[in-house]
N, C-alpha and C positions, 0 to 999 in steps of 0.2 A: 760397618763394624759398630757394637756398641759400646758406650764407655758409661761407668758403672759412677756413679753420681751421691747416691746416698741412699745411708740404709735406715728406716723407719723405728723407734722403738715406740712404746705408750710409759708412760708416765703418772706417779699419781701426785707428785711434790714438785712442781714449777723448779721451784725457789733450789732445794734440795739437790736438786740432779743436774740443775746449772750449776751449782757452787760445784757439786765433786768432778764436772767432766772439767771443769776450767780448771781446779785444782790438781788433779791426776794428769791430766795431759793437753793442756792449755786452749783448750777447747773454749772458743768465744762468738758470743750469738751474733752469725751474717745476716742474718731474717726472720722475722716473728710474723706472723699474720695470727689475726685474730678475728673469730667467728664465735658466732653465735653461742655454739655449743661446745667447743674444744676450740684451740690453738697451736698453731704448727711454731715451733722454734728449730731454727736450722743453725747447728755448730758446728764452727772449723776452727783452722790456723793456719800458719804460712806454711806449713808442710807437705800442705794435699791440698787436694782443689774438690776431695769426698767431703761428703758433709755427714751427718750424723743426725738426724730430725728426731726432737723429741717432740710427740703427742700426747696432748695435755689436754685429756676430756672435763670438760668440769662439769658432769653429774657424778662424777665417779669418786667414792668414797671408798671404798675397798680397794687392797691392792688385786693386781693382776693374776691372773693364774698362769703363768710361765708354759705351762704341759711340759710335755717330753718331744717337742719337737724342735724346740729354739738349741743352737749350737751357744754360739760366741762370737764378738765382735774380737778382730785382731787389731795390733800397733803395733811398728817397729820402731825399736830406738837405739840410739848410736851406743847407749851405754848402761846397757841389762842392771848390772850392780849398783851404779848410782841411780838410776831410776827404779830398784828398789827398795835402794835406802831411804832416796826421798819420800817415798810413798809412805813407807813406815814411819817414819819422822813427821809427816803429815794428818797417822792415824789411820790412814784408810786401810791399814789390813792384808796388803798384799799376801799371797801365797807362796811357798816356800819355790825357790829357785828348781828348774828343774832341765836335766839335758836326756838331751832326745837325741837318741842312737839308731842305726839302723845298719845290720850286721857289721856291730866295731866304728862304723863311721858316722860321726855328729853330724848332725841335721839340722837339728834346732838347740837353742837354750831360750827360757822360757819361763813366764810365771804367772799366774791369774788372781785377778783381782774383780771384786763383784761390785756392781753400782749399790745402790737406793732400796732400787727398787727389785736385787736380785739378778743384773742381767751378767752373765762370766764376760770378760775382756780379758782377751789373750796378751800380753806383751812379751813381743818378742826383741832378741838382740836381732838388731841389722845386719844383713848381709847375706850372702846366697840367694837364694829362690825368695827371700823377705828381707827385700830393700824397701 
């Protein structure tokens, strides 16, 4: 069976996209390798054993072009409303609170918040199917 490890984004701000993930969700670098032409930084925390890798090209002066094919990275957390107050108390922008139905019966609640560099991050309340 496999076990899902970590998911890759690119980067064009080092600096920039470590400070928001550490600040939005305590995201702190387990591993940096450094190469020639880009650099891998791998974030976690005590919560998950996924990591989150940012790649950080360094000939790249433009940002990315996202397409239409990237979804979203999701997070669960114990307490939807104080972790969207903090966010907003922080600056970062979060999106309006939002609950997910499906015929009469809640599913999710829910709220999205964009990185740097553009990428959507779901956060979800804890519990059900998104512990």
């Amino acid at each position: 069976m496999a076990k899902a490890i970590h998911s890759m984004i690119r980067v064009l701000n080092e600096a920039l996209s470590i400070d928001f993930y550490n600040r939005a969700f305590g995201l702190e670098i387990a591993d940096r390798l450094d190469f020639e032409t880009f650099t891998l930084i791998y974030l976690s925390n005590s919560e998950s054993s996924f990591e989150l890798e940012l790649t950080v090209n360094k000939d790249r002066a433009e940002p990315y072009d996202l397409g239409d094919g990237y979804g979203h990275l999701a997070v669960s957390v114990s307490d939807l409303d104080a972790e969207h107050g903090r966010l907003e108390a922080l600056g970062l922008n979060p999106k309006k609170i939002v609950a997910f139905n499906r015929d009469g019966v809640p599913i999710a609640r829910f709220f999205f918040i964009v990185d740097p560099d553009g990428y959507k991050i779901e956060v979800l309340q804890r519990g059900g199917r998104f512990n």
